[in-house]
N, C-alpha and C positions, 0 to 999 in steps of 0.2 A: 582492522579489528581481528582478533583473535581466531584461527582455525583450529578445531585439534582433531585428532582422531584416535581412536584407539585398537589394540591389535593383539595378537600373542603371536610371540617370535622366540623359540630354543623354550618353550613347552613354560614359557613367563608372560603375563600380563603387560605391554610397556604403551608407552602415549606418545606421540609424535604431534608436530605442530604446521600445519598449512597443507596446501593442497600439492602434492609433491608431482612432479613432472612422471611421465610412466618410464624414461629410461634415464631416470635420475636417481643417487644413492638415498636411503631413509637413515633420517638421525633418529633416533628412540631412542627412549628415558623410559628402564625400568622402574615398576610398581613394586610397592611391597605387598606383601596378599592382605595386608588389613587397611591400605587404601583404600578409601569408596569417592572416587572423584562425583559419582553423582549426590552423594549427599554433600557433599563438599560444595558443589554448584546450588544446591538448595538453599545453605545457609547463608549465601551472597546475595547483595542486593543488584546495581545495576551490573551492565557490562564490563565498566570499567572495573568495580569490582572483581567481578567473575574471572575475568583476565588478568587481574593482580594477582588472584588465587591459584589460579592454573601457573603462574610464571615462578612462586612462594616454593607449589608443590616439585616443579622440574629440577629448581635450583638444587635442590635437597636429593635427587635420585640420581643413578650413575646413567651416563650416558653410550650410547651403543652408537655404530654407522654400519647399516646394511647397503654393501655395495649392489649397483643395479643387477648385475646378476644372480643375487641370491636374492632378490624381494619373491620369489614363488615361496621362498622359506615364512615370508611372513604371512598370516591369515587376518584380516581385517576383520572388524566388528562395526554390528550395528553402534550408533552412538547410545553410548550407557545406559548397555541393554545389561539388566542383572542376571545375574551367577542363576537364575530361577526365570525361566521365562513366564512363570504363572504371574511372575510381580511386574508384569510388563504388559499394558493394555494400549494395542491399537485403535484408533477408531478417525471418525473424522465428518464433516460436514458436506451436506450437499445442497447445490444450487446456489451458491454462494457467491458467485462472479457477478457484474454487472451484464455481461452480454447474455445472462442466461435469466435475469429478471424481468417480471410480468409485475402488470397491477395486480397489488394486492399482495400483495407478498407478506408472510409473516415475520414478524416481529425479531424471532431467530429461526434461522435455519433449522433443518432437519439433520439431528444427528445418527450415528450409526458405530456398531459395532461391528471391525473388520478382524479382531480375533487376538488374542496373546500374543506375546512377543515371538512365537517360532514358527511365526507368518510373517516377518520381515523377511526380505533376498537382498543380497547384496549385489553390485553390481558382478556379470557374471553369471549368477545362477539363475536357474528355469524359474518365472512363476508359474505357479499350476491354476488349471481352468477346470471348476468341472466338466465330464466330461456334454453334459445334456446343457450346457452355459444358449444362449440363444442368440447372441450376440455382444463377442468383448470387446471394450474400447480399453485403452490406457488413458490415464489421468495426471500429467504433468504435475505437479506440486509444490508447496511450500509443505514441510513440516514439521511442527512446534515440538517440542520436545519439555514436559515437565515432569517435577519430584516431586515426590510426597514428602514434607520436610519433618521435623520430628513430633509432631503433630498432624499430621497428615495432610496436610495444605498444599494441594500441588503451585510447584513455584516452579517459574518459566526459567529453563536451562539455556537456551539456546534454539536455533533451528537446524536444520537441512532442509534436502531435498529426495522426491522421490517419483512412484506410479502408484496408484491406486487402481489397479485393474478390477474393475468391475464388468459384471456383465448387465451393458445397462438395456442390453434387449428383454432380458428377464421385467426389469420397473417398468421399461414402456408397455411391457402386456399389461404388468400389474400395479398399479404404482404402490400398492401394499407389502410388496414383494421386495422392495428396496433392501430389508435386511440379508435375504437372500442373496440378492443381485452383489452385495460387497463384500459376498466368503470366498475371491479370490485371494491370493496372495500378494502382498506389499511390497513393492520392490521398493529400497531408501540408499540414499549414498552414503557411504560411514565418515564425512564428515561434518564436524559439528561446531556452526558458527554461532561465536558466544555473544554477538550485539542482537539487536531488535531484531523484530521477524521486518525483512526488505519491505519497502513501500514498491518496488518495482522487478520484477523478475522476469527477464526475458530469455526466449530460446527457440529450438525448433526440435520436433521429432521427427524422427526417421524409423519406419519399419520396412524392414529389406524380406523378402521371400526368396526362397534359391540362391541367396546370395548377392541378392539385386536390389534396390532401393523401389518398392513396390509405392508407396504414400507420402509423403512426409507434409509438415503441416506448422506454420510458425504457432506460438503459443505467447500469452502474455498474463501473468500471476503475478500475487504479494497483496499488500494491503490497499495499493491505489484502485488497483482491479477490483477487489471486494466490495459488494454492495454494502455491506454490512460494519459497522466500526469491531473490530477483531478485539480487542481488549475487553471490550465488552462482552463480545461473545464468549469469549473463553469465561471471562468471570461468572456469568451466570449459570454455564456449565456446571464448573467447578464449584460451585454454589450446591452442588448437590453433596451431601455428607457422605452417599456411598461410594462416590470415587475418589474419598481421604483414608491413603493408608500410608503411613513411612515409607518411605523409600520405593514404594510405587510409582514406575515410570510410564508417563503416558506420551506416548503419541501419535499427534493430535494431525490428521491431513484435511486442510480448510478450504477444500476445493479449487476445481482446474477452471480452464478457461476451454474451448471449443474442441473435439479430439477428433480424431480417425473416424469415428461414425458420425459423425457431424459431418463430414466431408464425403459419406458414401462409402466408404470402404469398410471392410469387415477383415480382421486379424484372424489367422489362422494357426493351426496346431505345427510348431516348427519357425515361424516367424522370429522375428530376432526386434526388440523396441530399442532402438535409441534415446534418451533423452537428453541434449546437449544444452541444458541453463547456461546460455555463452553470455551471460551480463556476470554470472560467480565464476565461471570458470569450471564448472562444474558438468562432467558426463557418465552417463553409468547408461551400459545397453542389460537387456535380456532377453533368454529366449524365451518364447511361450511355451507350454506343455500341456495338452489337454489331457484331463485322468479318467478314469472314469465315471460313471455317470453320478448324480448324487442320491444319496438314499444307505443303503445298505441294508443290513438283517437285524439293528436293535430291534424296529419294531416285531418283523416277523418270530423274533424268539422268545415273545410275549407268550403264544401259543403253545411250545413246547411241552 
């Protein structure tokens, strides 16, 4: 099925197709600037579609090959993230695995909002922790990726993968505190697979300190994993009229399977997260960054 990802290389917007080796050349296929390949994915029906569409749009753009030594030249992108990151809402589910279900469980999970689009990292960049975080885990994932289509209906694009780092020491003191606990930053891999969200996704992570492989911990996600029927979930979501806007891109991370704190260990400022989805072939590390603490001076300049 279909990979693609998207980039800007010599200061142009261009798409490439599969998961490219790291000291392997990139083919890319420039855009024209009034391309919107995510609307373009909204107005498709299945996969097979969507993959007819993406194949309609390359045929028609000129073709480039970035030899392996100049890929520094090229910058990757989250997958069809807009020119506005306000039109770009992250968020995602929790508790959603089978190994993390109790009786009694409700009906849908609990969702959350992890922030705008310019809280994704790519792989590479630091996610940031705040600095008073009480305890962060990384969060392996599936994530759904949809469009507001020209009526606002978010339609399923495709998926990736990513971390949803939260600080889940924060919900274990409080479990109120959950919205808190998920204003870490999103790390996502920039490419974007146009079949079903996987019934199976397997991998392992690795977090190294000093340079050293400190934890690591195998992991197992997708839809077979999930307590919950996922089609459903989203639909009822999405059943809500305030997150229908055009070309509004959502997404959606539908929960991990057992992490680093699960296992005892506590991630630190400077640590490095690998996560290797070796069923897709898929790896993106990062470093952690604690900032400072959270809060600031809105409120204190009430006073003034």
């Amino acid at each position: 099925m279909t990979v693609l990802f998207e980039c800007t290389h010599d200061q142009a917007r261009h798409i490439g197709l599969g998961i490219p080796h790291d000291d392997a050349p990139l083919r890319l296929h420039r855009l024209r600037e009034d391309d919107d390949l995510a609307a373009l994915l909204a107005r498709t029906g299945g996969a097979d579609d969507r993959s007819a569409a993406v194949a309609a749009l390359l045929a028609d753009r000129p073709a480039v090959e970035v030899p392996a030594e100049d890929r520094h030249l090229v910058r990757m992108r989250p997958p069809l993230l807009p020119a506005h990151v306000g039109d770009a809402l992250v968020s995602g589910f929790m508790m959603t695995h089978n190994v993390k279900i109790d009786s009694g469980v409700p009906d849908q999970p609990n969702w959350f909002v992890k922030g705008l689009g310019d809280i994704l990292r790519l792989p590479g960049e630091p996610l940031s922790v705040p600095g008073d975080a009480i305890a962060v885990c990384e969060e392996a994932e599936v994530v759904l990726v949809y469009v507001g289509d020209a009526d606002g209906v978010p339609r399923y694009a495709g998926h990736t993968f990513g971390n949803d780092l939260t600080d889940i020491g924060r919900f274990k003191q409080h479990a109120g505190h959950l919205s808190y606990a998920k204003l870490c930053d999103a790390g996502i891999a920039p490419w974007l697979h146009l079949d079903a969200p996987p019934r199976s996704a397997t991998g392992e992570v690795v977090i190294e300190r000093d340079g050293a492989p400190a934890w690591k911990g195998a992991f197992t996600t997708g839809t077979d994993a999930i307590h919950y029927d996922v089609a459903a979930m989203m639909d009822r979501l999405f059943a809500h009229r305030s997150l229908h806007r055009p070309g509004r891109v959502h997404y959606v991370y539908v929960g991990a399977d057992r992490s680093s704190f699960h296992g005892g260990f506590r991630p630190a400022d400077g640590d490095r997260v690998a996560v290797d989805v070796t069923s897709h072939g898929v790896r993106f590390t990062h470093p952690l960054a604690w900032g400072p603490p959270a809060g600031g001076r809105s409120g204190q300049e009430w006073g003034r």
